[in-house]
MARLUMLO-481739 format. One record per residue (C-alpha): residue number from 1; residue in three letters; x, y, z. Coordinates in nm, 4 decimals. Last residue first. Example, Ala and Ser with C-alpha at 12.3 -4.5 7.8 and 13.67 -1.06 7.14 Angstrom:
! MARLUMLO-481739
PT   n res        u        v        w
PT   2 ser   1.3670  -0.1060   0.7140
PT   1 ala   1.2300  -0.4500   0.7800
This chain:
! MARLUMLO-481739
PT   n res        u        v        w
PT 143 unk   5.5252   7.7493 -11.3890
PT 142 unk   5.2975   7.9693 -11.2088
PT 141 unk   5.5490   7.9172 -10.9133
PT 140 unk   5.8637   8.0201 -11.1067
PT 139 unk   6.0723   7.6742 -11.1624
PT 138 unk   6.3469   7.5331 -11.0273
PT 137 unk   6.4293   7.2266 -11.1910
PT 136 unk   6.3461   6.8038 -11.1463
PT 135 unk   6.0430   6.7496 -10.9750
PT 134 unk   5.8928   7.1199 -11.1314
PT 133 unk   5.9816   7.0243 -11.5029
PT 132 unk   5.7221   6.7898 -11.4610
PT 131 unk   5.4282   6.9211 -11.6834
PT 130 unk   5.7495   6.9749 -11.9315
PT 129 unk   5.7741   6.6340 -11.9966
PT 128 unk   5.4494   6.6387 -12.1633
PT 127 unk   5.6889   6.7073 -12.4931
PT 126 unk   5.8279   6.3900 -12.4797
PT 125 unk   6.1593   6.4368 -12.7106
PT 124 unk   6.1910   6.3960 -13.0824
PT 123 unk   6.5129   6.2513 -13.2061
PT 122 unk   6.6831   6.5076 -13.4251
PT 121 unk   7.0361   6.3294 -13.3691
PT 120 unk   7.2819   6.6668 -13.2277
PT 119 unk   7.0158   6.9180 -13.1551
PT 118 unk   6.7421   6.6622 -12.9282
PT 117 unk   6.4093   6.7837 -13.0331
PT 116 unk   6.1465   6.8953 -12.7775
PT 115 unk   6.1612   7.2832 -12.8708
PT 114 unk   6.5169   7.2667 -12.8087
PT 113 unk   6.4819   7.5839 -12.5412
PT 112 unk   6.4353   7.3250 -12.2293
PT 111 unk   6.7018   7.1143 -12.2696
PT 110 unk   6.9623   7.4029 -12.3940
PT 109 unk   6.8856   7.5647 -12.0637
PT 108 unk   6.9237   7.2598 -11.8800
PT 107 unk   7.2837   7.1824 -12.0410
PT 106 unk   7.2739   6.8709 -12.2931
PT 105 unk   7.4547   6.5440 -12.2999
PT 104 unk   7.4107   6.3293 -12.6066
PT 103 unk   7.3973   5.9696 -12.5623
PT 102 unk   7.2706   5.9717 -12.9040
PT 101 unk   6.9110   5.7817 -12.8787
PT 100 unk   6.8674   5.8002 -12.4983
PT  99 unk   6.9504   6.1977 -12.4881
PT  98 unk   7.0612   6.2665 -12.1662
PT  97 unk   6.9823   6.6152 -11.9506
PT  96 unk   7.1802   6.7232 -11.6933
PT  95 unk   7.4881   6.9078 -11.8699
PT  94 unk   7.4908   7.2260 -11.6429
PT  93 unk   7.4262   7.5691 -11.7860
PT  92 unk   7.1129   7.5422 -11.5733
PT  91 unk   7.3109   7.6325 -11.2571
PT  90 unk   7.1810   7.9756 -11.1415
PT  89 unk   6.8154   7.8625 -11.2199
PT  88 unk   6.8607   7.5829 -10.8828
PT  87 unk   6.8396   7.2308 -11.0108
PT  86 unk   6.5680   7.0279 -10.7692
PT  85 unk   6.7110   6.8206 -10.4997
PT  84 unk   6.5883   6.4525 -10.4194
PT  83 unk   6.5740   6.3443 -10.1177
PT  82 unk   6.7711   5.9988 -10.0125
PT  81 unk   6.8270   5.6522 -10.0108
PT  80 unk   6.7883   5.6104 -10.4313
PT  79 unk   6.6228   5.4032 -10.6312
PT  78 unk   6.2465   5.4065 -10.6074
PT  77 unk   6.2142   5.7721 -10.5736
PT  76 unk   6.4539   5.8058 -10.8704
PT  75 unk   6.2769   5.5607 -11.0485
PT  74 unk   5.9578   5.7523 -10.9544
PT  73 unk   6.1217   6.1208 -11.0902
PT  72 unk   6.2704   5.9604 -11.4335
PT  71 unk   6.4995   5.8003 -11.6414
PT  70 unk   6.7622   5.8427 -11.4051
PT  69 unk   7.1053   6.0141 -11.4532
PT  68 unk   7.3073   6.0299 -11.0913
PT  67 unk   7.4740   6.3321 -10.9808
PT  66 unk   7.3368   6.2398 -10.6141
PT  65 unk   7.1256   6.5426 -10.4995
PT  64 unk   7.1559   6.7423 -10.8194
PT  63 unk   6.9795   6.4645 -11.0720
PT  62 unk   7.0898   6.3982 -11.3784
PT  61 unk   6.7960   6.3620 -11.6277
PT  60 unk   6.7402   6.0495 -11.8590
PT  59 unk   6.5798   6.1304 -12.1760
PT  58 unk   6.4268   5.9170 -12.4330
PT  57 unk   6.0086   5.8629 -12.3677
PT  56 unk   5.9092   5.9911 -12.7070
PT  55 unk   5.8710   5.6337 -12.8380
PT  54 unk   5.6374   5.5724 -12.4800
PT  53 unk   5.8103   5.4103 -12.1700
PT  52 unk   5.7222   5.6362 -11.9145
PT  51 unk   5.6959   5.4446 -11.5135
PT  50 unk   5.9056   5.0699 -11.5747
PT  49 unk   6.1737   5.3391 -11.7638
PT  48 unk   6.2536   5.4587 -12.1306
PT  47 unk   6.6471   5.5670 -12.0916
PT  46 unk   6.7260   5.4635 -12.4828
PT  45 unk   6.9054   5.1541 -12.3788
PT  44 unk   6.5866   4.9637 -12.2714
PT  43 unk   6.3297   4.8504 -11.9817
PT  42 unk   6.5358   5.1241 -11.7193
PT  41 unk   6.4017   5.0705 -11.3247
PT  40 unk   6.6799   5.3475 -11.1806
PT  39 unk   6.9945   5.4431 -11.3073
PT  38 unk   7.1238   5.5643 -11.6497
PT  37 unk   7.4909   5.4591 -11.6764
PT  36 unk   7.7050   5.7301 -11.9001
PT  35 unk   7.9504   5.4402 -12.1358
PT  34 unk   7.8354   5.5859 -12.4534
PT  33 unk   7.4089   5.5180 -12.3199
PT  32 unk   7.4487   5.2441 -12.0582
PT  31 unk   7.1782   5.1347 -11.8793
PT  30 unk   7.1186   5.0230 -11.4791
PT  29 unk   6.8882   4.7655 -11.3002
PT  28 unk   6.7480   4.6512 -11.6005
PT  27 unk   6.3981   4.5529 -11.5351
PT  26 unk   6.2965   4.1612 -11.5403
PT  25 unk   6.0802   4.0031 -11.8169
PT  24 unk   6.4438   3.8250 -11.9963
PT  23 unk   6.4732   3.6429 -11.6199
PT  22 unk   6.0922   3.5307 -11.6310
PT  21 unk   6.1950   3.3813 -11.9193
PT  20 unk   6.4850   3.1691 -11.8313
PT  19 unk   6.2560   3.0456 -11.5366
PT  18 unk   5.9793   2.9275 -11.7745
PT  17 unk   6.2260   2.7419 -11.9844
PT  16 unk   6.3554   2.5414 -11.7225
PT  15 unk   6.0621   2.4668 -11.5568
PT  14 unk   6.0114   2.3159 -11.9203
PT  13 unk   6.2975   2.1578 -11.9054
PT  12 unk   6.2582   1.9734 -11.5746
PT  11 unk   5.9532   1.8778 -11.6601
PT  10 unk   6.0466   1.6965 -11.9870
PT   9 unk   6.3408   1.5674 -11.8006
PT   8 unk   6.1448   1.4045 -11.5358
PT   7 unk   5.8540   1.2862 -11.7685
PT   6 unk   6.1417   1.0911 -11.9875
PT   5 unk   6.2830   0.9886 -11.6964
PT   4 unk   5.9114   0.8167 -11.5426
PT   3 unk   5.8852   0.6869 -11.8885
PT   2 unk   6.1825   0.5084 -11.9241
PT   1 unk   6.1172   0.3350 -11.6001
């Protein structure tokens, strides 16, 4: 008899133990970077996502549809119940761009002349990022 509850509990824990770490494996849901929440399928506090998760990998852009920061384009896609909307040129003085290390909020048009370097913490930005800059801003169609 002592057996058959020492089996039971040594099962039970390590179901136990297998189910607590499946739970750590899970995505975020939502970040916080100075209290701004970063939507989408975040894996850390710096904005890296499920999708781009590289050191570089530390912005989170707002999008226009819904004002919401996500990490990317496919978390956004993933996310949200609606279109995304691109930033039109005429507002790229707004803050839309995150910086995962500072929390940092930067204007388009500072975003995209920082030569991939975030001006307030020096953290170095993806600079492939700019392949995208189509999903996310207005852009001139040779762009």
């Amino acid at each position: 008899m002592k057996k058959f509850f020492f089996l039971f509990f040594l099962t039970a824990m390590i179901s136990s133990a297998a189910m607590a770490q499946e739970k750590v494996l899970e995505p975020l849901k939502v970040s916080q970077i100075r209290g701004i929440n970063v939507f989408g399928k975040p894996v850390d506090n710096q904005t890296r996502c499920v999708h781009w998760h590289s050191e570089l990998d530390i912005i989170a852009i707002k999008f226009k549809c819904c004002e919401k920061y996500y990490p990317c384009y496919s978390c956004h896609e993933e996310d949200a119940d609606h279109e995304p909307r691109v930033w039109p040129k005429i507002e790229f003085d707004q803050k839309a761009i995150l910086c995962g290390v500072c929390g940092t909020e930067l204007s388009i048009s500072d975003y995209m002349a920082s030569d991939n370097t975030c001006p307030s913490c020096k953290s170095s930005f993806n600079p492939g990022c700019s392949k995208h800059y189509h999903l996310y801003f207005e852009t001139n169609p040779k762009d």
